[in-house]
N, C-alpha and C positions, 0 to 999 in steps of 0.2 A: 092237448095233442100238439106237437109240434110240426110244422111247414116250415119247407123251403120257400121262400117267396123270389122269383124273378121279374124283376121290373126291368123291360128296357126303352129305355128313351130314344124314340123317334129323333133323326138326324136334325132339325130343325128346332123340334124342343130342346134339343142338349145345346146347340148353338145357340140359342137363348138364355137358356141357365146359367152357358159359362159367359157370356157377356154381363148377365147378371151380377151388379156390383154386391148386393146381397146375397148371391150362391151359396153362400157356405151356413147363412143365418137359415135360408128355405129348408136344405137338408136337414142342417141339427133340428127343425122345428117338426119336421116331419118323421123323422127317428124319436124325438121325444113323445110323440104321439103313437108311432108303431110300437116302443119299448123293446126292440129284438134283442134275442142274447145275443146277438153277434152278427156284425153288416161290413158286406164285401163289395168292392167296385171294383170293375170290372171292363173290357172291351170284351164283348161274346158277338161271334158274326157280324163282326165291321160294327157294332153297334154300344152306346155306353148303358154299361149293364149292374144294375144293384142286386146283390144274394142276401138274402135278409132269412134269418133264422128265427122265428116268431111263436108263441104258443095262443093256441085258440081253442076255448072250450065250448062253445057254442056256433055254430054254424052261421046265426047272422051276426058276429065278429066279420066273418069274410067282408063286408062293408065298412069295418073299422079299419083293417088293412088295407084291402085295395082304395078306396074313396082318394085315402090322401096321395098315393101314387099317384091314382088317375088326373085329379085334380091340378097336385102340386106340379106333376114333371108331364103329366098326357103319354105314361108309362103304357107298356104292354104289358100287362100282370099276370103271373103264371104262381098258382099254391100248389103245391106238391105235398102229401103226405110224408114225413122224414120221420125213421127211430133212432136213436144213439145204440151204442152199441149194449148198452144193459135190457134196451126195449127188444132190439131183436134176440136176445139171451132170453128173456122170456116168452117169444115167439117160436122158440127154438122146441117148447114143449109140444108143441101143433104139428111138428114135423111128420114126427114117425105117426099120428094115426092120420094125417093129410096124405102121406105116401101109401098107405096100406090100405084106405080108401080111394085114393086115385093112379 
């Protein structure tokens, strides 16, 4: 199943990371560990923000994902459940007896 993952890093934590002469080796080492199909940075409400697209088939993954945020950057982490547009195509059959039962 695939998640949205938002990480944002505390103002103090990020001012660390980017003093960090090693910044860029910590991320690649913790994207090599989350494996996302695809990871966005970001500024979201004044704050520096990672969108990480991830799949997880079991529920205690949720500790393979978050851990190394938390660890690595002291991230605020947020999983969002996400379809692509084929998943909601096949969601799309629940419609009409979801409407005509609600």
């Amino acid at each position: 199943m695939r998640f949205l993952v938002k990480a944002v890093i505390p103002l103090e934590a990020g001012n660390d990371l980017v003093r960090d002469p090693e910044m860029m080796q910590r991320i690649q080492s913790v994207l090599a560990d989350l494996k996302p199909e695809a990871a966005y940075f970001a500024a979201a409400d004044g704050q520096r923000t990672i969108y990480l697209i991830v799949n997880m088939n079991e529920a205690h993954e949720i500790a393979r994902i978050a851990e190394p945020l938390w660890l690595g950057f002291e991230a605020d982490v947020e999983l969002i459940p996400v379809m692509v547009q084929e998943d909601f195509a096949k969601a799309a059959s629940f419609f009409e007896e979801l409407n005509e039962k609600y």
